[in-house]
N, C-alpha and C positions, 0 to 999 in steps of 0.2 A: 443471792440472799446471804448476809452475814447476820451470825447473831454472837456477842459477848458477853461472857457471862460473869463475875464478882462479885466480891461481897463475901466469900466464906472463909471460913476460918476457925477455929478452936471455942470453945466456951464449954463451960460447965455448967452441966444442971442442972434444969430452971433459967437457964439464959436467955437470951435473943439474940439471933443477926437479921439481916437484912441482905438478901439477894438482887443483886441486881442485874437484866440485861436486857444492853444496848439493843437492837434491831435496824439492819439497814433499811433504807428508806422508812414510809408512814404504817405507824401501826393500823392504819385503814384498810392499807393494801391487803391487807391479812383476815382469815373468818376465825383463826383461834390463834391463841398464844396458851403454852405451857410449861408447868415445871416437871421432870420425871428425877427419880434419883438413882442409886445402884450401889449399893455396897458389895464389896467383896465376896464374887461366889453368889452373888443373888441373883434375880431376876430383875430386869426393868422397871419400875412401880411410878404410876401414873400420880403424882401426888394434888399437883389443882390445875385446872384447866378454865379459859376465862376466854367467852366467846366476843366477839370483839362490836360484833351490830347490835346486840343485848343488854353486854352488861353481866352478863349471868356469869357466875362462876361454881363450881362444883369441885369436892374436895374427896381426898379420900378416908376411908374411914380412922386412918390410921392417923392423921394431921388435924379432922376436922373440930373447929375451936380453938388451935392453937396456930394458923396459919391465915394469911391471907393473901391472894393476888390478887394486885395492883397493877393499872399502868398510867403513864402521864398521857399527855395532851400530843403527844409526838411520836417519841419513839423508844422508848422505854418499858419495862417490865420488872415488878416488884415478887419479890417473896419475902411477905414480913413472918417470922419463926420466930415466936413468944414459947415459952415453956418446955425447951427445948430437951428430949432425952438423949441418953446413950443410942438408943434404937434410932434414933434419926441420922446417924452416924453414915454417910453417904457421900457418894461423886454427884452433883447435882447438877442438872440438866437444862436448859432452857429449847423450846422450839416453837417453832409457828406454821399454820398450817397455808401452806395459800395452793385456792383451788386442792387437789387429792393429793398433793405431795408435802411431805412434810421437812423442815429443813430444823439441823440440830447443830446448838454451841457446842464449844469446848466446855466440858465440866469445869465446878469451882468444888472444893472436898469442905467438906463441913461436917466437920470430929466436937463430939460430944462427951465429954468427957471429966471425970474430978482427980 
């Protein structure tokens, strides 16, 4: 399983990006897809999670309103990040769960910043 992840980059407060990552093979094969992030010195932070037979997606308190996951018709995975703060300021993660093991991208860093 590969997963790649992009889309991050700099903006200033009140911004938007757009995360994006690839997934090898069909996002079918998979029962979740996720985003997690990690700034410097923190802990792991679960940010949305989007169950894949569902539909459903669940955010954390700290994002929720200003974030959405997405995925295409294939094999793709969104994080749209509207209103974006300094506190968002993080290495960001993509993974997908298939069956009890979980497989994880390389980060993309997305700096929050004026």
């Amino acid at each position: 399983v590969q997963l790649q992840a992009s889309g991050g980059g700099s903006v200033q407060p009140g911004g938007s990006l757009r995360l994006s990552c690839g997934v090898s093979g069909s996002l079918l094969d998979y029962s979740a897809v996720g985003w997690f992030r990690q700034d410097r010195g923190d802990e792991l932070e679960g940010v949305a999670c989007l169950t894949i037979n569902n539909g459903k997606a669940v955010y954390s308190d700290s994002v929720k309103g200003r974030f959405t996951i997405s995925r295409d018709t294939t094999n793709t995975v969104y994080l749209q990040m509207n209103s974006l703060k300094p506190e968002d300021t993080a290495v960001y993660y993509c993974n997908v769960l298939l069956g009890s093991r979980a497989y994880w991208g390389q980060g993309t860093q997305v700096t929050v910043s004026s």
